[in-house]
Backbone bond lengths (Angstrom), bond angles and torsions (degrees), N, CA, C in turn:
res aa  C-N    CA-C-N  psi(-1)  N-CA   C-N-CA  omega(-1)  CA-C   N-CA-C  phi
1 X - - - 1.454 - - 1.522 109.46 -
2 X 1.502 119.29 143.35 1.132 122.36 -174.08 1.521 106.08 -52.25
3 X 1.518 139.02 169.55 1.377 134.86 -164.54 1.315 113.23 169.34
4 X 1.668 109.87 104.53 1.453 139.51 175.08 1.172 102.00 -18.26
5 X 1.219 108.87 -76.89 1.998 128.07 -155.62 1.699 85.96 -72.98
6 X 1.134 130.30 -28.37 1.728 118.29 163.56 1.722 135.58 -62.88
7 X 1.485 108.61 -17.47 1.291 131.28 -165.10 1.683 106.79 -98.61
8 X 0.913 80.40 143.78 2.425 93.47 172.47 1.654 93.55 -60.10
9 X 1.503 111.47 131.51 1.423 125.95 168.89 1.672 100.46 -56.94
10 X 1.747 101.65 174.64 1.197 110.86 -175.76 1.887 111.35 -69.93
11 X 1.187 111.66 -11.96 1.471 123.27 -167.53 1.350 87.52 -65.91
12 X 1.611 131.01 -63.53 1.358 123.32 -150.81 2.019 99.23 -78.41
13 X 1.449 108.83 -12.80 1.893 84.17 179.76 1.340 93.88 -82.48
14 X 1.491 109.49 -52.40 2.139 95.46 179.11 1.361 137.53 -58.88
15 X 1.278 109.49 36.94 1.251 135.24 -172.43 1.649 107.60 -142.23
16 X 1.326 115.43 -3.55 1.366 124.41 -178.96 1.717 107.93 79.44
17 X 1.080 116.72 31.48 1.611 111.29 165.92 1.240 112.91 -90.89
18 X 1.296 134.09 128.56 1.364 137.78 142.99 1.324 164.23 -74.55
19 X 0.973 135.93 114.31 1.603 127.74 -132.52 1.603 99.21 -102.97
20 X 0.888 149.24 101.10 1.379 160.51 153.01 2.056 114.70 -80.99
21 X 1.343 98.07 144.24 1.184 104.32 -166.09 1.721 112.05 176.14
22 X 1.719 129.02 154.58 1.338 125.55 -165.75 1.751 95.14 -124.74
23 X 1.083 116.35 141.10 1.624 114.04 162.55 1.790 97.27 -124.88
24 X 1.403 110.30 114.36 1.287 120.34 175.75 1.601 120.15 20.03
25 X 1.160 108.02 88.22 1.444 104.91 -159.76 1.707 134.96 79.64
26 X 0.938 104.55 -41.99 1.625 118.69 176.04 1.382 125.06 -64.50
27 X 1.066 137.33 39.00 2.157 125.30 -163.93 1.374 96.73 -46.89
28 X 1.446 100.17 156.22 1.655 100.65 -179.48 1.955 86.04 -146.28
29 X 1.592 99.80 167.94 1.613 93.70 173.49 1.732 93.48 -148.97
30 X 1.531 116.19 154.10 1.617 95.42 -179.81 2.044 71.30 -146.37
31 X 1.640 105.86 139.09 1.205 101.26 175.82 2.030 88.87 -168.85
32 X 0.939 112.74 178.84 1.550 133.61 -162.93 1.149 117.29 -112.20
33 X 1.265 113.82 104.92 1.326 153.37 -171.94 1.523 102.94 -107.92
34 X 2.303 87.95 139.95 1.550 80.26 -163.44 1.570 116.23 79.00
35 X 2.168 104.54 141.02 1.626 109.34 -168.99 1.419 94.59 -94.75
36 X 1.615 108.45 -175.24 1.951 103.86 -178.68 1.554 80.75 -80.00
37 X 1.150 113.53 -168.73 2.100 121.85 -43.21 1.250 116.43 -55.74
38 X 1.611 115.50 -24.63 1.612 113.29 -170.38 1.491 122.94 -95.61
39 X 1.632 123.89 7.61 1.364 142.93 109.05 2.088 98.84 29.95
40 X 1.280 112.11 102.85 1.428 115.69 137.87 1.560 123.29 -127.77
41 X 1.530 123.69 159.45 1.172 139.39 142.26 1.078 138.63 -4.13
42 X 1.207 139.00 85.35 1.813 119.82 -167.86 1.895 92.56 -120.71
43 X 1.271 113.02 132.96 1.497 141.87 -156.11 1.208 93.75 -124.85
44 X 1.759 127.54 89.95 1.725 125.19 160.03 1.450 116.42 -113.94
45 X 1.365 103.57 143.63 1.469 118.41 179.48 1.803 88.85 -125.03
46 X 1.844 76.71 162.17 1.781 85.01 175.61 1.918 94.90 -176.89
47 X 1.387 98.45 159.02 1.564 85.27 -177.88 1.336 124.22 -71.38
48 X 0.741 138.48 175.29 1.744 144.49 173.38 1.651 112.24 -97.19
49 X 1.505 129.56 159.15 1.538 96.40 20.45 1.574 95.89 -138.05
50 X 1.452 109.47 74.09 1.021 127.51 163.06 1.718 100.83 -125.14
51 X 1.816 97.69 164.33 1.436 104.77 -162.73 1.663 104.19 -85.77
52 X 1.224 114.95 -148.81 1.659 110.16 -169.48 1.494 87.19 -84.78
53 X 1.606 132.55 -57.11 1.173 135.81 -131.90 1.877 83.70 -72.37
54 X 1.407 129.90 -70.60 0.933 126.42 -175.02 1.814 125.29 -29.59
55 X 1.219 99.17 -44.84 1.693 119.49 -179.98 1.453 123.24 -70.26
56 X 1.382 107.22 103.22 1.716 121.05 170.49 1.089 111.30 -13.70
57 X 1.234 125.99 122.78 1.800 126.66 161.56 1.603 122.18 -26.07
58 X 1.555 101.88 -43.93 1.553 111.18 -170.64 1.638 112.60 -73.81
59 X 1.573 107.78 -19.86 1.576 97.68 175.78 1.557 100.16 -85.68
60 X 1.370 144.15 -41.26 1.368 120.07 170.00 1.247 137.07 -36.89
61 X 1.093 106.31 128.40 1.749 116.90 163.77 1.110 127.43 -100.46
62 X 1.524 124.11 130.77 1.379 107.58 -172.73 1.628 117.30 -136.03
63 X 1.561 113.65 173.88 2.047 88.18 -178.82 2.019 73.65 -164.66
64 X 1.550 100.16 143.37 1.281 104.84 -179.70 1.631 90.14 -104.17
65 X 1.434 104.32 174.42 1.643 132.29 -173.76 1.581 113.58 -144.46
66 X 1.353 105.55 137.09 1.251 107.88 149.23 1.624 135.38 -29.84
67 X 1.704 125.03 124.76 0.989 107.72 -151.38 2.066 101.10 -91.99
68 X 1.212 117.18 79.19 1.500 121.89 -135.24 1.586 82.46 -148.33
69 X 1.981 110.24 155.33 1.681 109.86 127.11 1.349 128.83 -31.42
70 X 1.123 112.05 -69.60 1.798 119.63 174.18 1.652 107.26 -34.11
71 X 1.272 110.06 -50.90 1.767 105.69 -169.16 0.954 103.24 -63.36
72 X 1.629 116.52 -52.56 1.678 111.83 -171.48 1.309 110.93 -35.83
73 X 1.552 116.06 -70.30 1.460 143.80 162.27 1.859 92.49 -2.31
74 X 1.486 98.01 -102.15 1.546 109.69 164.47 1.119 115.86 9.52
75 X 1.595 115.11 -84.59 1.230 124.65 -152.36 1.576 100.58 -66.78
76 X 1.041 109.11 -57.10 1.452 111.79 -174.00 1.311 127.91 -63.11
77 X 1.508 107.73 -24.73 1.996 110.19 146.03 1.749 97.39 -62.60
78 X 0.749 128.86 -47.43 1.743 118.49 -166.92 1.384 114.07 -60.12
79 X 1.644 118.37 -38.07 1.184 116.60 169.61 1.776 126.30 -65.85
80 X 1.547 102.85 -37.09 1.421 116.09 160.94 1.733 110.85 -40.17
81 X 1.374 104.07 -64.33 1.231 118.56 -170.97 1.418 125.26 -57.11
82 X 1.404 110.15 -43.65 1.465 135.00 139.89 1.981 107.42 -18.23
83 X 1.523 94.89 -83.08 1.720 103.29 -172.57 1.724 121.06 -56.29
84 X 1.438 113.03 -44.20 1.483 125.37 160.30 1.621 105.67 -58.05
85 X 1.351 103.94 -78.59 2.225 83.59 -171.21 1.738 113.53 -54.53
86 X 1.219 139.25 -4.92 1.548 125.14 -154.77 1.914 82.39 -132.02
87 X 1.341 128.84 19.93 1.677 127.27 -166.10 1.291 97.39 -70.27
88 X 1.318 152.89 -60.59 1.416 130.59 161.75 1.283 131.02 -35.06
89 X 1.260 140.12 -52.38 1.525 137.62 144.06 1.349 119.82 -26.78
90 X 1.313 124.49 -52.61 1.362 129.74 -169.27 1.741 102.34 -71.62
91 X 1.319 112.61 -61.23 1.374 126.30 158.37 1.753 119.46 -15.26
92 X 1.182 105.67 -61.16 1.887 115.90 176.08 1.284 106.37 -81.67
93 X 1.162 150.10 39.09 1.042 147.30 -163.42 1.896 86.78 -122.82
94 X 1.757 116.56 121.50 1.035 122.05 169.06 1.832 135.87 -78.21
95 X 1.086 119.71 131.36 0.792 126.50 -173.28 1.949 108.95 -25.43
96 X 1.530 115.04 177.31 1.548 105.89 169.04 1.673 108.02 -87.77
97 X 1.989 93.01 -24.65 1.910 65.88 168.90 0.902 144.57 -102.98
98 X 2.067 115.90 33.17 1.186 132.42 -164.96 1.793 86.17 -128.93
99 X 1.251 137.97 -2.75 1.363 122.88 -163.56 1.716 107.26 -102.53
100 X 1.616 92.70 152.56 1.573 94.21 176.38 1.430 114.49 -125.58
101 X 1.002 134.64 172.49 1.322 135.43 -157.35 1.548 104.52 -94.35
C-alpha cells in the first residue's frame, strides 16, 4: 500500500525530484510543477501497465497541492484515495504481458 514514511520528503520534490511508483494496477506520479517560489504539487494516477508517457491524456487523473509538507501529505492521501475509491478498475488492469496499446 502506498505509504508516507515510504516516500521521498517534500525536500527532494522542491528540488525537482520525482516520485514514480505502481499500487496493483494503479501507477501514480507526484512531482513539481511550476518554478520556485510559486511551485505546486501535481498528484497523477492512471491505469497500468504502461508508463505515463505511453498513456493517453484522457486516462490520467490529476489534482494539484500546495507547494508545502501539508501538500505532500495531501497528495499522497489523494493518491490513496484515488486506489481505494477506483479498486475494481485498478484490479482489471492486465498484466504487461497480456496488455495492448
Amino acid at each position: 500500500m502506498l505509504d508516507k514514511t515510504q516516500m521521498m520528503p517534500f525536500n527532494f520534490l522542491a528540488y525537482g525530484g520525482v516520485i514514480t511508483g505502481e499500487q496493483k494496477g494503479m501507477r501514480y506520479r507526484l512531482r513539481r510543477v511550476g518554478e520556485k517560489p510559486d511551485f505546486k504539487l501535481c498528484a497523477e494516477v492512471w491505469p497500468g501497465p504502461f508508463g505515463y508517457d505511453a498513456t493517453p491524456a484522457e486516462k490520467i487523473t490529476a489534482e494539484e497541492f500546495s507547494n508545502s509538507k501539508d501538500g505532500r501529505e495531501q497528495a499522497i492521501d489523494w493518491m490513496i484515495g484515488q486506489y481505494n475509491d477506483r479498486k475494481e478498475e485498478w484490479d482489471s488492469i492486465p498484466s504487461i504481458l497480456n496488455a495492448k496499446l
